[in-house]
N, C-alpha and C positions, 0 to 999 in steps of 0.2 A: 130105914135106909141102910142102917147098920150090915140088916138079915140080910137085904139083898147083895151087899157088897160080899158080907162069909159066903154067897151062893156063887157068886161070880169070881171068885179070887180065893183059890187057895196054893200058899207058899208051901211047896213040896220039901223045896232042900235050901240050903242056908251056903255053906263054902264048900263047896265041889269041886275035884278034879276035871280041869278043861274039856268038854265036850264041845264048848262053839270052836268057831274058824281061831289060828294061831296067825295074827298080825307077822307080816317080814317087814324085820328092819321098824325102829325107831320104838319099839315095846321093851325094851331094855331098863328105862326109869317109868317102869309102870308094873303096878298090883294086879292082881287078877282074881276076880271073886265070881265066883256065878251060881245062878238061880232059875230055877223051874219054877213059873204060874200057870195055871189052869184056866182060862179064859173063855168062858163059854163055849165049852168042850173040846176049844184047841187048842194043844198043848204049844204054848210057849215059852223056849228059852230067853232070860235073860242072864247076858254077860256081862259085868261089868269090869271098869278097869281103871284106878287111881292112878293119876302121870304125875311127873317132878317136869314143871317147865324151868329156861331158865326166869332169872338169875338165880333161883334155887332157894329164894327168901321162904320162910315160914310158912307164908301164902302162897306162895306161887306154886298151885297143883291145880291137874283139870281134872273130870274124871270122864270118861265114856261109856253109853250104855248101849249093850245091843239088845233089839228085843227082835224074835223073827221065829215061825216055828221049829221046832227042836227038831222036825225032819223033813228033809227036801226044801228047806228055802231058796229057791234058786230065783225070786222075784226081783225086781226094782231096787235098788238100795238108797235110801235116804239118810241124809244125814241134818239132823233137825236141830237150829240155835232157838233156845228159848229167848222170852223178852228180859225186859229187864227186871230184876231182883231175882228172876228163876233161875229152873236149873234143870237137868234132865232129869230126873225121876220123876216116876207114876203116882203122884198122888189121889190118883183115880186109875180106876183096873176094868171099865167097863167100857168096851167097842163106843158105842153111842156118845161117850161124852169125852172120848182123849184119841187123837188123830193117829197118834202112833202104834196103840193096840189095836186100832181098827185096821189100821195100814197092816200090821207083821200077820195079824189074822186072817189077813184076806194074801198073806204071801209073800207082803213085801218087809226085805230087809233094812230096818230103822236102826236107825243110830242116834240120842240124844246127848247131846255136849254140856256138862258142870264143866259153869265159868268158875274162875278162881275166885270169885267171888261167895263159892260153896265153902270155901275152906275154912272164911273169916267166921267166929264166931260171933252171936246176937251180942253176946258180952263183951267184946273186945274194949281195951282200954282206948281212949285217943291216941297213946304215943302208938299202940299197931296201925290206926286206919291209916297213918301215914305212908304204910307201903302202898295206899291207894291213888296215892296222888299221882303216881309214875303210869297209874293204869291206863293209857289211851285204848283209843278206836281201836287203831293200829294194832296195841299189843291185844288184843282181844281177838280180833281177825287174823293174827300172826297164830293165835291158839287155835284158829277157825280151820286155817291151812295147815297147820302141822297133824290135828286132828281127822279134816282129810285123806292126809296121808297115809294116816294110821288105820282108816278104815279101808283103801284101797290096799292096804297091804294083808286087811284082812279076807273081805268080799270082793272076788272078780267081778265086773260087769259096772257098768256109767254108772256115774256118782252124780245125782239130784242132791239141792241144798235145800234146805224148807226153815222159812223163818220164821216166827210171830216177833209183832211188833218190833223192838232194837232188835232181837234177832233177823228179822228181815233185812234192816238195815246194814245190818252187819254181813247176809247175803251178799247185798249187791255189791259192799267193797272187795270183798274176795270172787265174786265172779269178775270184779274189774281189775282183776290182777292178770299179769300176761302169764302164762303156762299153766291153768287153773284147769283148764278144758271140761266145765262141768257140762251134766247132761242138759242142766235145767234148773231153777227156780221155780220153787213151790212158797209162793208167800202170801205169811196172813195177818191180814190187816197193819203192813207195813208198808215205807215209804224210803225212798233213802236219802237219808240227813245229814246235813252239814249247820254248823251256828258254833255261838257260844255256850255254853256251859252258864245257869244262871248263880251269878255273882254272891260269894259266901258262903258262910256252913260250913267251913271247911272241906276237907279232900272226900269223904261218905257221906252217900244221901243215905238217910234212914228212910225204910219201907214205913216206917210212925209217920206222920203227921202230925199238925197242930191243930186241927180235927179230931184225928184218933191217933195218940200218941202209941207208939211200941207194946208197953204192956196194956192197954188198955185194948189198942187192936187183936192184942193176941186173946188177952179175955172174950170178946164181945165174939171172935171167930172160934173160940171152943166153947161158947156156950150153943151156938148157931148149928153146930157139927154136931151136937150132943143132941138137943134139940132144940128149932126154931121158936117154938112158944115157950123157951125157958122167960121168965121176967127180965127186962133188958138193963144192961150196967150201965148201959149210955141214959143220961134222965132225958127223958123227952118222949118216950116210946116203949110203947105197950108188952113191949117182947123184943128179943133178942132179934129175931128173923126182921121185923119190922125196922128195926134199928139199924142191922144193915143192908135192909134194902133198898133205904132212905142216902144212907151215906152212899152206896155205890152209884145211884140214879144223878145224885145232885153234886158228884164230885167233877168239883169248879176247873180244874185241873183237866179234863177231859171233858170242857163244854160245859155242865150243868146240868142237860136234860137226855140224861140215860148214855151217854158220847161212853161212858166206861161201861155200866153193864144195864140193860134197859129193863130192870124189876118190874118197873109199875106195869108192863105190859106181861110181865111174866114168860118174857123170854126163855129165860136162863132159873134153874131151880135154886135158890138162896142158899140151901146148905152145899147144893155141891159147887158154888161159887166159894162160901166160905173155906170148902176143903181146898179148893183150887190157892185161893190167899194162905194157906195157912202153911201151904209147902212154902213160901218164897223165903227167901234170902234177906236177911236185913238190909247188908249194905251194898251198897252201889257206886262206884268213883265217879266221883264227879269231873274228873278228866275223861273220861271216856265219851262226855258230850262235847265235850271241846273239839269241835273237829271239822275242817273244809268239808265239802260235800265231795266224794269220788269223783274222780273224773268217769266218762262211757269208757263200758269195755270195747277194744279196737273190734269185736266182732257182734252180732247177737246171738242170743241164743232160746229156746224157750222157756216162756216166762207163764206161770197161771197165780194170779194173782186174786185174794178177795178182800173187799172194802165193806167193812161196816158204814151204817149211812146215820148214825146217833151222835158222830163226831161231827158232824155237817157236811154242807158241798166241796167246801175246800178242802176237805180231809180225804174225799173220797175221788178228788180229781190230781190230787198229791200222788195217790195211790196210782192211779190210772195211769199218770203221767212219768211215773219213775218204772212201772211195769212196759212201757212201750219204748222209751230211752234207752233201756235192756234187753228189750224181746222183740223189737221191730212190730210189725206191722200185723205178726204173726202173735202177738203178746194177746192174750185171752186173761178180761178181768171180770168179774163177776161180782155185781152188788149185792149187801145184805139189806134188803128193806125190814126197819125195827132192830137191826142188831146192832149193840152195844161193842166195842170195844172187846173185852171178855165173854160176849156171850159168841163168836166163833168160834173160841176152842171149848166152850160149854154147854154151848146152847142146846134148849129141848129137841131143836132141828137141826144140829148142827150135821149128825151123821149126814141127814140126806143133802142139804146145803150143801156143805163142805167137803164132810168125809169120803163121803163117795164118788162125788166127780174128780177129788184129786186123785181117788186110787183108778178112775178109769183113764184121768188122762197119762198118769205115772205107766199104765195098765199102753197107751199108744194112741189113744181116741183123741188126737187132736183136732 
């Protein structure tokens, strides 16, 4: 798998003088780095851009990525929240299994958003996770809309939001904001939520578990990346690849039976799940679940939404139900029969699934 990724992915240039779009207004506390990929023979610009939000604490930076071909992208513009512990970068470079390289390949202009949640390091001591505890919904969607802006100051033409999972959620707060005027909603496998925040642990959830704790997770997902029949560190299982595609089927947490990513059916390929986990972010504030449910945006607008059906009926009518509260009558959802939680943005089928009906309705095919 290795081979195939050197054949699909190679990094041309490293820190280059600006050749994408120059943001007006509010680029001023932001870096600017950018990069050419090679992506099955279309050449793709990526931009990237590290911001200072405020209050200006140690953590508190977002970063922006644009990815869109290096010439004539005049397509759709998306601006995509990952879920939670992610972040915007490509931890995968192949059309078929990541939404956004299929999207800039086929024209449209993406944008991925690093929550400040990028900045914290795996090792932070406790007395830093404390800056997390100030982290709301709010101030994350406050990153959602300033980050907007930043992109319309870059690409003319309607701004679509696209979410997975807490990124979708995080969609639908900021389309319910008044002056937002987005094109649209592009969401996957998300819902939009309100509750409490579950009690303890302090202000960081760690991406570890008491399953598979931090380093043990990190081990057991680079032996899977390296190769799936390496001997497995978890005891119980005959191989790496086995071992986690036990853990991701039966994680309790998302139902039990496949609700996070549905292996036993072989959905989703185990190492490029493992590469998918292995980009994430350790920490995640636990205030940021603490949070009422939005109120409806005073207008609708268009909504395409997909539901994995491995989380069960009530996950999938969550879904349904929070896509038509925001998109009227005209809101378009789409079930995954078999798909897992993660296997949308991974799955062996996701391009045709997924990928390609959002780039045809992004494309006007409503």
């Amino acid at each position: 798998m290795r081979a195939a990724y050197a054949a699909t992915l190679v990094l041309v240039a490293g820190t280059l003088a600006c050749r994408g779009p120059r943001p007006e207004g509010g680029a001023a506390s932001c870096t600017h780095v950018q990069a050419e990929r090679q992506v099955y023979g279309a050449a793709l610009c990526e931009d990237v851009w590290a911001c200072a939000r405020p209050p200006g604490g140690r953590f508190d930076r977002i970063g922006l990525h644009r990815l869109a071909l290096c010439e004539n992208a005049t397509g759709p513009i998306v601006l995509y929240l990952p879920g939670m512990h992610m972040n915007g970068e490509l931890p995968i470079a192949e059309p078929r299994h990541d939404l956004r390289v299929y999207l800039a390949a086929a024209g449209v202009r993406t944008w991925g958003l690093d929550y400040r949640t990028h900045a914290v390091p795996a090792d932070a001591p406790a007395a830093d996770l404390e800056a997390l505890s100030r982290w709301t919904a709010n101030l994350f969607v406050d990153d959602a809309a300033w980050a907007a802006a930043f992109v319309r100051g870059a690409d003319a033409g309607p701004l679509y939001v696209a979410g997975f999972s807490q990124g979708a959620a995080f969609a639908y707060r900021l389309a319910a904001r008044e002056g937002e005027a987005l094109a649209g909603l592009l969401v996957l496998d998300g819902a939009v939520s309100g509750g409490r925040a579950p009690a303890g642990g302090g202000p960081a959830i760690d991406v570890g578990g008491s399953r598979l704790p931090f380093a043990e997770r990190k081990q057991l997902l680079s032996d899977v990346i390296a190769d799936p029949r390496r001997p497995s560190s978890v005891p119980g299982f005959a191989s790496a690849g086995a071992a986690l595609a036990d853990i991701l089927f039966t994680a309790q947490s998302f139902g039990g039976h496949g609700g996070l990513a549905n292996t036993r059916d072989g959905v989703s390929d185990v190492q490029l799940l493992a590469t998918l986990l292995a980009s994430y972010d350790r920490w995640w504030p636990r205030a940021a679940l603490d949070a009422q449910a939005p109120p409806r945006p005073s207008r609708t607008l268009p909504v395409l939404a997909f539901a994995s059906t491995g989380l069960g009926p009530e996950w999938v009518k969550r879904v349904h139900d929070s896509a038509e509260a925001w998109g009227g009558a005209s809101a378009v959802v789409r079930d995954l029969p078999g798909y897992g939680h993660l296997d949308v943005l991974v799955g062996r089928r996701a391009a045709q699934d997924v990928f390609e009906p959002a780039r045809a309705w992004l494309a006007g095919a409503r």
